[in-house]
C-alpha positions in Angstrom: -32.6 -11.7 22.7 -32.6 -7.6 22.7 -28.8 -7.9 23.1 -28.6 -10.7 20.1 -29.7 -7.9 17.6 -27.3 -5.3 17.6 -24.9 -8.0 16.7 -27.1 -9.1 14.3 -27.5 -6.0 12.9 -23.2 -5.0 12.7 -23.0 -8.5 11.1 -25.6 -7.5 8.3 -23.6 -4.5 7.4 -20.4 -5.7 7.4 -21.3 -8.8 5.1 -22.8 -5.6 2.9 -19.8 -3.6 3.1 -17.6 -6.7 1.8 -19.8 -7.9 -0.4 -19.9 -4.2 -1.9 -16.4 -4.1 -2.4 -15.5 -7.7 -3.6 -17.9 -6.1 -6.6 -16.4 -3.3 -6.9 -13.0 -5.0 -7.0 -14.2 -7.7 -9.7 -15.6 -4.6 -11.7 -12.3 -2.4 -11.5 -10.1 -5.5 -12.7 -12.7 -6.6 -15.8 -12.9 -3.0 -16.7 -9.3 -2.3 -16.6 -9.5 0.7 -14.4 -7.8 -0.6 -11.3 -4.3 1.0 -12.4 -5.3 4.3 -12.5 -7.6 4.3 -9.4 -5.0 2.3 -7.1 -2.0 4.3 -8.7 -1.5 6.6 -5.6 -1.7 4.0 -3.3 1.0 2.3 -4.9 3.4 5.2 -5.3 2.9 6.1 -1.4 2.5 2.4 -0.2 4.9 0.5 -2.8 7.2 2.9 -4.5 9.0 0.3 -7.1 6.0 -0.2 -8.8 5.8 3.0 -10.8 8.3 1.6 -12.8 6.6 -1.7 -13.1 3.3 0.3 -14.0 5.4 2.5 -16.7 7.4 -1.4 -18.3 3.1 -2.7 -18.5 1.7 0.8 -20.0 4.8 0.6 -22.6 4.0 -3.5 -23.1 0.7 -2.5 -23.8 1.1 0.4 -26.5 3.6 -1.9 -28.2 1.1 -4.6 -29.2 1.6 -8.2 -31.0 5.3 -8.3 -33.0 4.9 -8.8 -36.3 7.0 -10.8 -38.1 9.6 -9.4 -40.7 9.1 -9.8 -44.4 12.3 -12.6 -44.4 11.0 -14.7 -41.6 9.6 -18.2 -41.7 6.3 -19.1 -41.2 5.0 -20.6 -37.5 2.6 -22.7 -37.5 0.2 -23.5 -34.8 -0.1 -26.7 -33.2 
């Protein structure tokens, strides 16, 4: 039994440890944050998605089209 809780014990902390972070995770992406925290990760780890980060940033600052003046109306379904 006195050897059972040790492992008892590491078991218990790492269940808290990933439990920790699967909140932190779900909290980053709600939040929006993630980007800018994992963004030197992914520029040592993954170079090609500095680009891919720059093509979202500029997809976000751009916004919903609006339609021009001459353009027929859509309708939803």
């Amino acid at each position: 039994m006195d050897a059972l809780v040790p492992w008892l014990a590491f078991a218990a902390v790492l269940a808290a440890i990933l439990a920790g972070l699967t909140w932190l995770a779900s909290r980053t992406r709600r939040r929006g944050v993630g980007r800018e925290v994992m963004g030197p990760v992914d520029l040592i780890y993954r170079p090609h998605t500095h680009q891919i980060n720059h093509e979202i940033a500029a997809h976000e600052e751009r916004g919903a089209e609006t339609p021009s003046p001459g353009d027929p109306l859509k309708r939803g379904r």
